[in-house]
C-alpha positions in Angstrom: -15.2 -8.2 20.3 -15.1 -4.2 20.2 -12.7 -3.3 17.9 -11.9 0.3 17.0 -9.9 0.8 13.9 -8.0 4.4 13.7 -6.9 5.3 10.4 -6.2 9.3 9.2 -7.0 8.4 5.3 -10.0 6.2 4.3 -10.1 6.1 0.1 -8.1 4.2 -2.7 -6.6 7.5 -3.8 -4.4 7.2 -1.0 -3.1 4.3 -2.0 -2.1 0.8 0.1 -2.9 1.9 3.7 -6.0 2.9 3.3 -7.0 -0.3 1.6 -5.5 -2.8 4.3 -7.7 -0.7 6.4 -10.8 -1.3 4.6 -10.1 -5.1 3.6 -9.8 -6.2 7.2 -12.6 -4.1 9.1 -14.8 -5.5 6.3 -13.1 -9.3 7.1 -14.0 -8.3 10.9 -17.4 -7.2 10.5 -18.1 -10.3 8.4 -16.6 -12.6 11.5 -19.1 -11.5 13.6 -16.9 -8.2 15.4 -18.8 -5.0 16.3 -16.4 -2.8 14.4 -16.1 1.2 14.4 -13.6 3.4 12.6 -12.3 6.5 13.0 -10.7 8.5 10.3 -10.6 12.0 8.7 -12.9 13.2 5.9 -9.8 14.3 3.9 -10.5 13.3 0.4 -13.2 10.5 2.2 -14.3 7.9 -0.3 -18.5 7.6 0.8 -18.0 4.4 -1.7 -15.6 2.8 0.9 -18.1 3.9 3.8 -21.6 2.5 2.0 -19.9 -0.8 1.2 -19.4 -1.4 4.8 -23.1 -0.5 6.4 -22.4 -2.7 9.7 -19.2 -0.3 10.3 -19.8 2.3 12.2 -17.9 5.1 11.0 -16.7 8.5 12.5 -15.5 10.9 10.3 -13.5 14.0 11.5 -13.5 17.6 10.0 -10.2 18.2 8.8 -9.1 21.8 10.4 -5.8 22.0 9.5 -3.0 19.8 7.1 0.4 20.6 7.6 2.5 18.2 5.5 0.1 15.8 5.1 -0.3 16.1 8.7 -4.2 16.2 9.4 -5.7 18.0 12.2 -8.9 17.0 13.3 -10.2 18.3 16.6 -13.5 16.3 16.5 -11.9 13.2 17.6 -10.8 14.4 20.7 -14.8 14.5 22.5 -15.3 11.2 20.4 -12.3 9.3 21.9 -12.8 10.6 25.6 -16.3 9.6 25.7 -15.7 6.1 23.6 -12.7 4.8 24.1 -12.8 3.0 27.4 -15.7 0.9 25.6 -13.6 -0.8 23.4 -11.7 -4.4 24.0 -9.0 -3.3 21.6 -7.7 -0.8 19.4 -5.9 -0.9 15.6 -4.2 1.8 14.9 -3.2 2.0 11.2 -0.1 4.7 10.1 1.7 5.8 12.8 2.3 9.6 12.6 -0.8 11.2 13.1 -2.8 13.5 15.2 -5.6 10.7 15.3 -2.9 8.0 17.0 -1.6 11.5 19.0 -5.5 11.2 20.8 -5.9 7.5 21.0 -3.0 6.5 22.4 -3.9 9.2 25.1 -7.0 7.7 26.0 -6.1 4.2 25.2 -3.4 4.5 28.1 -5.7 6.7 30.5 -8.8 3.9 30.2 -6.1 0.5 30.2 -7.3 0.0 26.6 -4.6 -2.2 24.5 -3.8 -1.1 21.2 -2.1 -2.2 18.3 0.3 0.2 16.1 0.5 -1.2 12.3 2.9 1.5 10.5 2.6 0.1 7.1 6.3 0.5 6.1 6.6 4.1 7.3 8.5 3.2 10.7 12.1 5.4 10.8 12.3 9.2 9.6 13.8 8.8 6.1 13.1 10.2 3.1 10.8 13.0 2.5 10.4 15.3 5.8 12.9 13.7 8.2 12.9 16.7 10.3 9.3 16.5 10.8 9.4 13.4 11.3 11.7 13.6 14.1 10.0 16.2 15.8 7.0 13.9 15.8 9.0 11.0 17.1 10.1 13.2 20.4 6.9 15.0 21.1 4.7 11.8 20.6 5.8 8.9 18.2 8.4 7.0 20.7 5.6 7.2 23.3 3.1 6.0 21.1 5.4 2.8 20.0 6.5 2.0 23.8 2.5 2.0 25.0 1.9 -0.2 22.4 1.1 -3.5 23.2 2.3 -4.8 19.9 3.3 -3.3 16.8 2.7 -5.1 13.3 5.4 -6.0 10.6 4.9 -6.7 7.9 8.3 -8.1 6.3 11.6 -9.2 8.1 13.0 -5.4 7.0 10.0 -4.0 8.7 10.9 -5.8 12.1 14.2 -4.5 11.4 13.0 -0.8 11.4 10.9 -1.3 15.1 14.0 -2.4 16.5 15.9 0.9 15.7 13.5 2.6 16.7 13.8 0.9 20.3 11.1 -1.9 20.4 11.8 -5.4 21.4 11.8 -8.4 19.3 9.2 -10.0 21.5 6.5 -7.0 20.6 6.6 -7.2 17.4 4.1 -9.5 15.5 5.1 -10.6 11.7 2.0 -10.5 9.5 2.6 -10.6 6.3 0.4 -8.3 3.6 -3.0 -10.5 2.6 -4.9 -9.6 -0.6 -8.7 -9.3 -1.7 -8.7 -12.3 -4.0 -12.1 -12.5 -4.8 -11.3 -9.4 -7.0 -9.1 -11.4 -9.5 -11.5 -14.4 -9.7 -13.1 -13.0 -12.5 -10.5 -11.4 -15.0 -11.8 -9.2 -17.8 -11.1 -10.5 -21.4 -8.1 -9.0 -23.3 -7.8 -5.5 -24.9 -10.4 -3.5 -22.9 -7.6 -1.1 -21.8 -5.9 -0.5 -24.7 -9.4 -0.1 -26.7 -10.3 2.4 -24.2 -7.2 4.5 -24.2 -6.7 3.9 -28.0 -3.7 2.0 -27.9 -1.5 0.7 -31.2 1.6 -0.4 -29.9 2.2 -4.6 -29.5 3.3 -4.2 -26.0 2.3 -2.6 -22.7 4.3 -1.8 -20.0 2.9 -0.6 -16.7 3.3 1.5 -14.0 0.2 1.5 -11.1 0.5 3.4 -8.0 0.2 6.7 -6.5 2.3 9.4 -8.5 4.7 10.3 -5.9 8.4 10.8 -5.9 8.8 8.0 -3.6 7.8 5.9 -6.3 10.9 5.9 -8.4 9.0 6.2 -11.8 11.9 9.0 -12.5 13.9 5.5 -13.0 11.5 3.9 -14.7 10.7 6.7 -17.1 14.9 7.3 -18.2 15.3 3.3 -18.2 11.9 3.0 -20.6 13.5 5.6 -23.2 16.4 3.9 -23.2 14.6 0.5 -24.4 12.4 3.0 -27.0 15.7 3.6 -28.6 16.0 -0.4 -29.7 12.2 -0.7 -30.8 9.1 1.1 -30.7 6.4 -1.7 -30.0 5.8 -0.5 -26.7 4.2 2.3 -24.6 4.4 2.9 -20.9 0.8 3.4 -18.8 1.1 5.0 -15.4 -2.0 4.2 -13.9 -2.6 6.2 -10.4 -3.3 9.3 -9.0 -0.9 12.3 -8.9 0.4 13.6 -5.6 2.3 16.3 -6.6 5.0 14.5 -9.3 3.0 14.4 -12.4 3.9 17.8 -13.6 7.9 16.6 -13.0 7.4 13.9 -14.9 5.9 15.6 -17.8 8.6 17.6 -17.6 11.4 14.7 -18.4 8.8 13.1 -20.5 8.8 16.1 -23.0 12.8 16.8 -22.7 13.4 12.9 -23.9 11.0 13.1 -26.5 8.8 10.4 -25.3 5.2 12.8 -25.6 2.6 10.1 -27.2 4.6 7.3 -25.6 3.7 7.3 -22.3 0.3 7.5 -21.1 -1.1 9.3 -17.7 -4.9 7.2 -17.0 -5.1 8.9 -13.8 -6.8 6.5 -10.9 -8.6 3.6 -12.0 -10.6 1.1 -10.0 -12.2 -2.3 -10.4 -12.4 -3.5 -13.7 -11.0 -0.9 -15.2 -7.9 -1.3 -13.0 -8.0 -4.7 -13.8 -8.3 -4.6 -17.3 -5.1 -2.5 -17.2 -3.4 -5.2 -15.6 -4.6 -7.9 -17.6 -3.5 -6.2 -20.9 0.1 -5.4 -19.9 3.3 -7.5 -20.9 5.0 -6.6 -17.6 4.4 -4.6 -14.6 7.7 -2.6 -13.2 7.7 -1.0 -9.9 11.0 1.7 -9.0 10.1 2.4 -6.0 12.9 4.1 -3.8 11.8 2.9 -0.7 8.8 1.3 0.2 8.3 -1.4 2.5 4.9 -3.4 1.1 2.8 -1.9 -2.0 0.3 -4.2 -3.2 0.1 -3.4 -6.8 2.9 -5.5 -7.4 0.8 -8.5 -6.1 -2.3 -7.6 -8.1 -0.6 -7.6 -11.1 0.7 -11.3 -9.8 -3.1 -12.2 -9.8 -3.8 -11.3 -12.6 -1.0 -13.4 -14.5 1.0 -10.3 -15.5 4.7 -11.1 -15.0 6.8 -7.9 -12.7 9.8 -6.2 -12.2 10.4 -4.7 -8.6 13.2 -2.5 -7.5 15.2 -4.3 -4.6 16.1 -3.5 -0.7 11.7 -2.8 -0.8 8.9 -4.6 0.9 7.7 -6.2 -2.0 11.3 -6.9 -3.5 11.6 -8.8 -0.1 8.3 -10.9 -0.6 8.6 -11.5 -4.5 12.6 -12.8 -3.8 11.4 -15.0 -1.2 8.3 -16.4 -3.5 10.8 -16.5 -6.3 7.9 -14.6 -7.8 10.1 -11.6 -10.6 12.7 -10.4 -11.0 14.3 -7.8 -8.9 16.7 -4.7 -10.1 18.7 -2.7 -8.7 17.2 0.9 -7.8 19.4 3.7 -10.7 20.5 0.5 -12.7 19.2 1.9 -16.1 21.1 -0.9 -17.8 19.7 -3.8 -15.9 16.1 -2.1 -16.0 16.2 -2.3 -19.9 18.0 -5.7 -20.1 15.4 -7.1 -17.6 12.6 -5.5 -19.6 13.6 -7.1 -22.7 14.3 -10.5 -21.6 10.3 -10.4 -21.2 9.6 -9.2 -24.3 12.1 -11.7 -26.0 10.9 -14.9 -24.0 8.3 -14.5 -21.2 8.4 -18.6 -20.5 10.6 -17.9 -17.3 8.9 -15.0 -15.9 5.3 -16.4 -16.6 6.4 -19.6 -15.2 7.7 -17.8 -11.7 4.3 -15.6 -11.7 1.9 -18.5 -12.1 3.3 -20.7 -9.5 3.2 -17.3 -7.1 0.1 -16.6 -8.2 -1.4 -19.8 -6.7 0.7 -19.4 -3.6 -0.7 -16.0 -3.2 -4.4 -17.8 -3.5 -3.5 -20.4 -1.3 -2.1 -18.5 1.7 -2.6 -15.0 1.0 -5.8 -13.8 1.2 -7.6 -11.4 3.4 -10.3 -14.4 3.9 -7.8 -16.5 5.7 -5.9 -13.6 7.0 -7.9 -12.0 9.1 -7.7 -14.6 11.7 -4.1 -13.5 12.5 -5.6 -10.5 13.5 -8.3 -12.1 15.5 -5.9 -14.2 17.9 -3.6 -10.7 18.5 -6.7 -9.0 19.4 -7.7 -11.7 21.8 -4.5 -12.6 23.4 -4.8 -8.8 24.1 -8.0 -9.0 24.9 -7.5 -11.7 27.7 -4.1 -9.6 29.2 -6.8 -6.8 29.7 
C-alpha cells in the first residue's frame, strides 16, 4: 500500500507522539509498504529521518508557531499535487495546520484517512480557548470526515464520543512498544557513575518537563519522604518545555538543591541506564492519556508509581502492573514510595509478570498488523 503518515513534530524531544510516529512507519516500511511522511522541521531530529532511508520524508519550513501551533505553507503545493496518489492517510495529533491541509485534500481526491489524537481529544487543560476555536473552524470537521479515529484506552473512546463520534468509528488500539530496545539492558550503576551519584536509592522522573506532567506533585511529595531519610535523590530525566525554571524555583524554597538532579534529554543507553539504576519510577501526571515512559521503565524491571484517572494509570490497573495514587495525595505518594523502599517483593513481583505480558502482546513487531488490516479495510471501501 501507499501510506502517507502526517505528523507536525518528528524528534524524541517531543516526547510520545512523535515516537509512535516513527516506530510504526519504520514497522510499515519493513512490511513491505511504500511509506512517505510529512511533518514540520520544527526542532527535526535528521537522526530519526537517516534511520529510516526507505521513508520518504517531506519536511515543511516552519513560518509561523502560535502556541505550539505550526504554520507551514509548503505542505499546501505538496498535498494538492500528492495526495490523490495515496491508498490511505495516518494522521497523527489532531490540531494542526498539517491535518487543517490534508483533510482538505483527502476529502476533495476520496482519499480515507485515519485521525490518531494520542490522548489530546477534548479542549482541557492548557489553552482551551484555542482549542475551541480550532475545534469550530476545523477540528469537528476533521473528526466527522474521518473514516476512523484511533483510541488508545477505553477513556480515550470515551473522549471521541463527547466530541460527537460514534462508537462504531472508533478503533481501540492499544499503545505497542519497541522491545528490541530493552533486550539488552546495560549493567548496573552507569547512571549514577555518570552523574556522580552517592545516595543508596534512585527515584525517577522521565518525560518532557511540562506542567502537564505533575512533577510539581511529585517534587512536594519527594521532600516530604527526605524528611524521614536521606538515602535517596530524585532524577528528572527529559527535556524542559518551559517548567524547569518553576521547578527550580520550589526546589530551592524547600531546600532540596543537591537533591534532585535535572539530566536533561537522554536517549538509548543512556536513557536506559537511567532506568535500570532506579528503585522506582513515579509518573504525576495531571492528565495524560498514554505516556510510554511508564512502560519502558516496566521493561526494564524497574517497579512504578502512576497518578490515576491517566492513560497509563488505565493500562497499568488493568495489567495489575504498580501501583496507582491519587493525583495531590502527598500522603499516599510518600506512603507508596516507601513501601518500595521497605519491601519491593510485591511491586517487583507485579512488574515482572507485566513485563513479560508487555513482551508477549505489546510490541510494535506484532502491532503493526492492527494497523495494516485498518488501512486495508479502508483501502477496499475506497
Amino acid at each position: 500500500m501507499k501510506i502517507l503518515q502526517v505528523t507536525n513534530l518528528f524528534a524524541p524531544v517531543h516526547g510520545g507522539i512523535a515516537e509512535a510516529t516513527y516506530q510504526l512507519t519504520n514497522q510499515l516500511v519493513k512490511k513491505g509498504h511504500e511509506v512517505t511522511l510529512y511533518t514540520s522541521d520544527f526542532k527535526l531530529s535528521q537522526k530519526y529521518i537517516s534511520s529510516i532511508p526507505e521513508v520518504k520524508v517531506h519536511t515543511f519550513k516552519t513560518w509561523l508557531s502560535l502556541a505550539n501551533f505550526l504554520v507551514t505553507p509548503g505542505i499546501i503545493k505538496r498535498a494538492k499535487e500528492e495526495i490523490r496518489y495515496f491508498d490511505t492517510i495516518h494522521m497523527n495529533n489532531y490540531r494542526t495546520f498539517q491535518n487543517i491541509i490534508v483533510q482538505y485534500y483527502a476529502t476533495r481526491y476520496g482519499v480515507p484517512y485515519i485521525l490518531q489524537a494520542h490522548g489530546g481529544v477534548l479542549p482541557i487543560f492548557q489553552k482551551q480557548h484555542l482549542k475551541r476555536t480550532f475545534d469550530t473552524l476545523f477540528g469537528y470537521r476533521i473528526l466527522r470526515k474521518a473514516s476512523k479515529v484511533i483510541a488508545g484506552t477505553e477513556s480515550e473512546v470515551g473522549e471521541y464520543k463527547e466530541m460527537g463520534i460514534k462508537q462504531p468509528e472508533i478503533v481501540l488500539i492499544p499503545p505497542f512498544y519497541n522491545i528490541e530496545e530493552f533486550s539488552q539492558l546495560p549493567p548496573l550503576g552507569q547512571f549514577r557513575r555518570k552523574f556522580n551519584i552517592k545516595e543508596k536509592y534512585i527515584i525517577l522522573f522521565l518525560g518532557r518537563i511540562h506542567q502537564i506532567k505533575g512533577i510539581r506533585f511529585l517534587v512536594e511529595s519527594f521532600h516530604q519522604l527526605r524528611q524521614q531519610r536521606e538515602d535517596i535523590i530524585l532524577a528528572i530525566v527529559g527535556p524542559d518545555q518551559g517548567y524547569k525554571s518553576t521547578l527550580e524555583e520550589l526546589i530551592n524554597r524547600l531546600g532540596l538543591s543537591g537533591k534532585v538532579l535535572f539530566t536533561g534529554l537522554l536517549s538509548g543507553m543512556d536513557k536506559l541506564s537511567a532506568l535500570v539504576d532506579a528503585v522506582m519510577l513515579v509518573q504525576t501526571s495531571t492528565y495524560e492519556r498514554g505516556p510510554g515512559s511508564p512502560f519502558e521503565a516496566i521493561l526494564s524491571g524497574t517497579p512504578v508509581i502512576i497518578t490515576k484517572d491517566t492513560g497509563a494509570g488505565e493500562i497499568v490497573s488493568k495489567l495489575d502492573g504498580g501501583y496507582l495514587v491519587e493525583y495531590g495525595n502527598i500522603p499516599a505518594l510518600m506512603d507508596l514510595m516507601q513501601k518500595i523502599l521497605d519491601d519491593p517483593t510485591d511491586i517487583r513481583n507485579k512488574t515482572q509478570k507485566t513485563r513479560q505480558h508487555i513482551m508477549t502482546n505489546l510490541s510494535w513487531q506484532t502491532g503493526v498488523e492492527k494497523y495494516e488490516k485498518l488501512y486495508e479495510s479502508l483501502t477496499q471501501n475506497k
